[in-house]
Every structure is written in C-alpha cells, then in structure tokens.
C-alpha beads as a LAMMPS data file, in Angstrom:
LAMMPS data file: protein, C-alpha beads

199 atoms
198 bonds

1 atom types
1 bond types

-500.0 500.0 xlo xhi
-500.0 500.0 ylo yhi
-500.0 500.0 zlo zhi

Masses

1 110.0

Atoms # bond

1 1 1 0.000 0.000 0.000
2 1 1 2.756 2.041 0.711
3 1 1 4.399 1.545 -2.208
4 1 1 1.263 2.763 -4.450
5 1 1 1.477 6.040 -2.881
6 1 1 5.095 6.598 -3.475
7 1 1 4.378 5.750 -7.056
8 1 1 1.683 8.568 -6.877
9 1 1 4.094 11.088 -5.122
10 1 1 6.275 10.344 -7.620
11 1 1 4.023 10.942 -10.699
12 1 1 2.762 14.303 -8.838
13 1 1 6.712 15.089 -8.570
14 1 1 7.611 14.591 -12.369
15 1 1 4.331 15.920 -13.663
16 1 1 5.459 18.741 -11.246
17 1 1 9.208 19.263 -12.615
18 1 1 7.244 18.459 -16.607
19 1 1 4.459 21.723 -15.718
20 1 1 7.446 23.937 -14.351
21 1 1 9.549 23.359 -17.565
22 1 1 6.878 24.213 -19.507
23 1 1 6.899 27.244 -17.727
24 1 1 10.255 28.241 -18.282
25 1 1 10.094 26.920 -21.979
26 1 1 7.464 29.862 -22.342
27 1 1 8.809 32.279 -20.202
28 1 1 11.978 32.069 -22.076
29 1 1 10.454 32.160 -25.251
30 1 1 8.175 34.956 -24.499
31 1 1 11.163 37.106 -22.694
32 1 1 13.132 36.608 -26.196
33 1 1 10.137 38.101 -28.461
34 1 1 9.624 41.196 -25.950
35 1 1 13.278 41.822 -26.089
36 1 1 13.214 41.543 -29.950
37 1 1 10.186 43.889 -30.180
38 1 1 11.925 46.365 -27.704
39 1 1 15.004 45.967 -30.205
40 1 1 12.839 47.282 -32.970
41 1 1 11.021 49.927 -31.236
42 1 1 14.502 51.406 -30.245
43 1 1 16.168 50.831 -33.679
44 1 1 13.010 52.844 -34.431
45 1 1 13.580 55.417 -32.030
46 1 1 16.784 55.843 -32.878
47 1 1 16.210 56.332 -36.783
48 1 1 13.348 59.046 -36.113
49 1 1 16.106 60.808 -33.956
50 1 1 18.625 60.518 -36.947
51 1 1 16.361 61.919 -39.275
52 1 1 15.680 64.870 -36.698
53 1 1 11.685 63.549 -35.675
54 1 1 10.822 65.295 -32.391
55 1 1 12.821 68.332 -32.936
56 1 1 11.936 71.583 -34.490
57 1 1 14.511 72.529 -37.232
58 1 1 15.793 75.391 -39.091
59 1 1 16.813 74.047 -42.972
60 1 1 18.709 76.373 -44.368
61 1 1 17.797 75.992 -47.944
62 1 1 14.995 75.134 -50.387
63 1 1 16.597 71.743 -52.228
64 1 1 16.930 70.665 -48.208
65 1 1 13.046 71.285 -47.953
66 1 1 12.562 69.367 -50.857
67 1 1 14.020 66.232 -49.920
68 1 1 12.786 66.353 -46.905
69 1 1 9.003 66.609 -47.690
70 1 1 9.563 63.768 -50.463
71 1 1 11.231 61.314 -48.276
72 1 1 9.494 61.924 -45.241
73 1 1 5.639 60.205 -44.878
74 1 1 4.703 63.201 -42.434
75 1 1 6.342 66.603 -42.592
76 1 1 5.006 70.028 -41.121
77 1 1 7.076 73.086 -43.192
78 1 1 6.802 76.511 -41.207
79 1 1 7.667 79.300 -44.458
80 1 1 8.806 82.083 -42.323
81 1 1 10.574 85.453 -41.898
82 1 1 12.925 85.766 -39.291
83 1 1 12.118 89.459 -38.626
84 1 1 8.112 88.463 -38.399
85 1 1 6.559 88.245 -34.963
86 1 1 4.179 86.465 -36.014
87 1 1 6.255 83.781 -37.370
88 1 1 8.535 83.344 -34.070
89 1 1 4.863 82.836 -32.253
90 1 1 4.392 80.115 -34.629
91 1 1 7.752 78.820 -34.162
92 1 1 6.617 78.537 -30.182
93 1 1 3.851 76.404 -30.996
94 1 1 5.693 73.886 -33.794
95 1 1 8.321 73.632 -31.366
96 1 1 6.407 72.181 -28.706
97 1 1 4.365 70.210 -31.254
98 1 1 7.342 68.669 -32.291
99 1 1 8.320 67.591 -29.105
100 1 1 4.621 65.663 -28.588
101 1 1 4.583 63.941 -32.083
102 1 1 7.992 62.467 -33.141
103 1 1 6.339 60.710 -36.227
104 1 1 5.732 63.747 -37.738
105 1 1 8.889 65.932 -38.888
106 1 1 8.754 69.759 -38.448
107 1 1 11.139 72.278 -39.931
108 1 1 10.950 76.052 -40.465
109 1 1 12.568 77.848 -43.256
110 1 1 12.711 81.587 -44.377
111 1 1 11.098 82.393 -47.416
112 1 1 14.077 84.530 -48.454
113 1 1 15.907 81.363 -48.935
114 1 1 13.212 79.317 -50.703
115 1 1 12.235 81.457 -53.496
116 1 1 11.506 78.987 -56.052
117 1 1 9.327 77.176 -53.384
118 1 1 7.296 80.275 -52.402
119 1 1 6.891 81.394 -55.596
120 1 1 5.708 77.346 -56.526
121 1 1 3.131 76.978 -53.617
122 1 1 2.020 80.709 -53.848
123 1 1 3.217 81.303 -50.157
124 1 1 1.630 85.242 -49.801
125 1 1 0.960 85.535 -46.131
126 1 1 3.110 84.784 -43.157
127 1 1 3.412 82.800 -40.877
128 1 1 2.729 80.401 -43.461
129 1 1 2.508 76.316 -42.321
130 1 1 2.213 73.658 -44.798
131 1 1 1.455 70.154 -43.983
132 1 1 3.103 67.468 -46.034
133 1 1 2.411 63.682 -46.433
134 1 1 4.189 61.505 -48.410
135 1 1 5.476 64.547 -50.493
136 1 1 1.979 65.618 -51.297
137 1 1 0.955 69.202 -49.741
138 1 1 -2.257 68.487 -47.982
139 1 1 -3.550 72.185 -46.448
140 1 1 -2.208 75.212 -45.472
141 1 1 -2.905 77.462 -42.055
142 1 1 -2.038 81.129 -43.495
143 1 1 -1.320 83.293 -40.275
144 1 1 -3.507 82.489 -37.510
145 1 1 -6.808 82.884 -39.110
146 1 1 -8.181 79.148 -38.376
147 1 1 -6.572 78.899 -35.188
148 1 1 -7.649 81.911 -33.291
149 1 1 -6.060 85.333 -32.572
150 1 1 -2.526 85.130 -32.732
151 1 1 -1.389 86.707 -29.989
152 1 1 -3.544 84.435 -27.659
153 1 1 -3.870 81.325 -29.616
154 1 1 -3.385 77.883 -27.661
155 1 1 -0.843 75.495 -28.901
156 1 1 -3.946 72.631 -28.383
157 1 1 -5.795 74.591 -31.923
158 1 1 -2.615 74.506 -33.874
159 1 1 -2.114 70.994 -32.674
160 1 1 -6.286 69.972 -33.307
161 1 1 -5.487 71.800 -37.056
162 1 1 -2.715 69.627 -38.082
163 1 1 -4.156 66.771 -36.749
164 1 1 -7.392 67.196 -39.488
165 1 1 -5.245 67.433 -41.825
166 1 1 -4.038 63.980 -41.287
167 1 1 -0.189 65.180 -40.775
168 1 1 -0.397 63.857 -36.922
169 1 1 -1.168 60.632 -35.883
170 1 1 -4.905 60.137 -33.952
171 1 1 -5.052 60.712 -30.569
172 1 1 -4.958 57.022 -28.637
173 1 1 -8.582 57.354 -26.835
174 1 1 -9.124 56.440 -23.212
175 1 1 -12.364 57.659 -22.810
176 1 1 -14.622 55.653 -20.244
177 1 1 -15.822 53.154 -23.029
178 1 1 -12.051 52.278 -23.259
179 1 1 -11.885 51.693 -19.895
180 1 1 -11.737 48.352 -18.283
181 1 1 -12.238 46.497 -14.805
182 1 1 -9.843 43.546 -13.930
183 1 1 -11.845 40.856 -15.350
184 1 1 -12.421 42.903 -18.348
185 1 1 -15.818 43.834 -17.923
186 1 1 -16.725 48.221 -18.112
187 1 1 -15.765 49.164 -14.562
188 1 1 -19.030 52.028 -14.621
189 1 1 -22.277 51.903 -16.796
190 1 1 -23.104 54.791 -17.252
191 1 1 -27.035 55.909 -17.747
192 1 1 -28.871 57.966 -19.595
193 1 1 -29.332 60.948 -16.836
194 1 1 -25.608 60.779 -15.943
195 1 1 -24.628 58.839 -13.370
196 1 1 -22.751 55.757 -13.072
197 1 1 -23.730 52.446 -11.646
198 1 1 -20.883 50.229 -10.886
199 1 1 -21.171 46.386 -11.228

Bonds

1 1 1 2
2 1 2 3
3 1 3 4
4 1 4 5
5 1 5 6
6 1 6 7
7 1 7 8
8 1 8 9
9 1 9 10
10 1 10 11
11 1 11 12
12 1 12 13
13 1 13 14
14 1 14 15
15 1 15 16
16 1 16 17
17 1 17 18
18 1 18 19
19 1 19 20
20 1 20 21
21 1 21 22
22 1 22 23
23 1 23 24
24 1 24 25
25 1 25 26
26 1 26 27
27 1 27 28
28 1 28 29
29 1 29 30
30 1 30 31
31 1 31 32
32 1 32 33
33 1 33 34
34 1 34 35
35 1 35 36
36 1 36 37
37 1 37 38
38 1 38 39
39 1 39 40
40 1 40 41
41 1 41 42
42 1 42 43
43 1 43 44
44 1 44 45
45 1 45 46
46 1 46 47
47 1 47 48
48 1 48 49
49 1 49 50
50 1 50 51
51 1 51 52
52 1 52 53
53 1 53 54
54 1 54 55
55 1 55 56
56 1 56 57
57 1 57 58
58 1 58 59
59 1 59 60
60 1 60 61
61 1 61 62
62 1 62 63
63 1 63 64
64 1 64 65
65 1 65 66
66 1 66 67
67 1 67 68
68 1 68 69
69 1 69 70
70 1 70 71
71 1 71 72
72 1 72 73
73 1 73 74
74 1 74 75
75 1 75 76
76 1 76 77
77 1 77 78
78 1 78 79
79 1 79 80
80 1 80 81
81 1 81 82
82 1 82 83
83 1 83 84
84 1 84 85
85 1 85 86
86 1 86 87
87 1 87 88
88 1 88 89
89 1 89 90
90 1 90 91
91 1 91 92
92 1 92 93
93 1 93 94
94 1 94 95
95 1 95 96
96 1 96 97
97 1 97 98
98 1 98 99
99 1 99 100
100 1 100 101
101 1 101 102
102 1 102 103
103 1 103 104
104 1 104 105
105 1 105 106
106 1 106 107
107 1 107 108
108 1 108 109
109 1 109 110
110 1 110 111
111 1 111 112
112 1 112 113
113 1 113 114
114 1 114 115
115 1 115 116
116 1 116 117
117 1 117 118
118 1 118 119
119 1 119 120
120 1 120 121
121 1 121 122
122 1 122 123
123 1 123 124
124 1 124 125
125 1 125 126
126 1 126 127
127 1 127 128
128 1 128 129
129 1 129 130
130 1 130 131
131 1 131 132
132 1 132 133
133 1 133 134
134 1 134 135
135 1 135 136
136 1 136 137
137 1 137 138
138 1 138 139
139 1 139 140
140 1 140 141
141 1 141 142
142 1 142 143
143 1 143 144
144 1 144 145
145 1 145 146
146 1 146 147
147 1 147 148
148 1 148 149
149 1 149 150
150 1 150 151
151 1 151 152
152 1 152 153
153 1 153 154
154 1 154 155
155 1 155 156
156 1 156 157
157 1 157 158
158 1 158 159
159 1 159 160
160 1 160 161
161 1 161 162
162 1 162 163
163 1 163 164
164 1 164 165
165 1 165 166
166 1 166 167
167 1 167 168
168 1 168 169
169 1 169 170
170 1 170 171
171 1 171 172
172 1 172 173
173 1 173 174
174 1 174 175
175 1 175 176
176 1 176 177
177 1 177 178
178 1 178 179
179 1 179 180
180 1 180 181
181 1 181 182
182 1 182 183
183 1 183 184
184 1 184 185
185 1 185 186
186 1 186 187
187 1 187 188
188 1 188 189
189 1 189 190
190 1 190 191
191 1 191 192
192 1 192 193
193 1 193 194
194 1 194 195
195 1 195 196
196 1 196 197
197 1 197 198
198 1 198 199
C-alpha cells in the first residue's frame, strides 16, 4: 500500500518538474520576443532621432526642404521670416508640437531662402505652415486665421489643425468606453441621466 502512494508522489513530482519546464520553456520564449520587439522599437527610435523627428529645425535651404518633404511620410514646413513676430509665435507652438509627435517631422525655413518654393506653392501671407504627407501638400494654415487670434492662440488649436489634416497621428482614446475592470468587464455603466452604476 505504501508503495502505491510513493508511485503517486512520484508521478505528482515529475508531472510537477514536466508543468514547471513548460513554464520556463514559455517564459523564455516569451522574454526573447519582448526583447526583440523592444530591439525594434529602439532601432526605431533611434532612426526618427537621426532623421531629426521630435525636434523643431531650421533648414537652411529650399533643395533641403525638398528632400525632406519627399522622403518623409509626415512633414510640417513653417515658411517664415525671421524678422516676423508672427512667425517666431508660430515657431513657439511647432516647437512644442514637435516635441509631442515624433512621427511627424517639423522644420521652419525663411522664405528669403526658398524662393523657387514660395513662388511654386504661392506662399503670400506669413506665418505660413504647410502640412506634407508623403510629399503631397495636404492644407495650409495662413497666419492664424483658423486657429484663433494670434497673440492668444493655444498650442492645443494649432495641434487639433494639423491633426485634421491627417499630418499627426490620432489621438490614442481612453475615454470611459475604453476603460476596463480587472476581469475585463466596463468598470461604470453609465445611464442615460448621468450617473454611473458600478457592477
């Protein structure tokens, strides 16, 4: 009798040690693709910051602009003046819109050193921002008249512009429907007058 419960003991045991390297089969299979994938995302990283993504830069002339609007999917192009106040309040905004969308390129350049390109995309008022995607001119905000007054404009409508024009990527949305309790049920209903029951 004895014996028949080693024998079970020792089944448990080796099914046991069997389950456990199972679980470190997986484990180390699973730790190898998430270092892979955070291999990528870096290499990705790492190329946007090459190719200056995240940063708000001055080109300094026209056949620079050109290449980078036709080799770049997303590109924002500020036509400026130096000596325009209204242009340096634009560069204010870009800047920090840079900063917030890395997939997205933004450079500035002064229309006294892009001649040919003013004169080809009929740039007449300043500050002058065209969005660019995949080397295809998509809108343009001329000053600051569908953004608000200039002088008081929030960076949020210059950013809520560019991102109907498709330039910017959607915002990720984690709105209450998005939302989600442990066992991944809605943690709130909410009703029709307001109020939320929780379940």
């Amino acid at each position: 009798m004895n014996t028949h419960l080693d024998e079970d003991d020792s089944d448990e045991d080796e099914l046991f040690r069997e389950l456990e390297r199972d679980d470190d089969t997986f484990l180390a299979v699973h730790r190898e693709q998430r270092i892979d994938e955070l291999k990528r995302e870096m290499a990705k990283l790492e190329e946007a910051r090459v190719m200056s993504h995240g940063t708000y830069e001055t080109i300094a002339t026209e056949k620079e602009v050109l290449e980078i609007t036709t080799t770049t999917r997303n590109c924002v192009v500020h036509f400026a003046h130096k000596n325009f106040r209204r242009c340096q309040l634009m560069d204010t905004h870009l800047e920090a819109l840079a900063r917030l969308h890395p997939k997205t390129r933004f450079v500035r350049v002064d229309v006294e050193n892009a001649p040919f390109l003013v004169e080809k995309l009929k740039v007449q008022v300043l500050p002058c921002v065209v969005p660019f995607i995949d080397g295809v001119s998509v809108d343009r905000l001329v000053g600051f008249e569908l953004v608000g007054d200039a002088d008081n404009v929030p960076t949020k409508n210059v950013e809520i512009w560019l991102r109907n024009t498709r330039v910017l990527d959607p915002p990720v949305s984690v709105g209450r429907a998005a939302r989600k309790g442990i066992f991944g049920f809605p943690d709130a209903v909410e009703r029709e007058d307001g109020s939320d029951d929780d379940y």
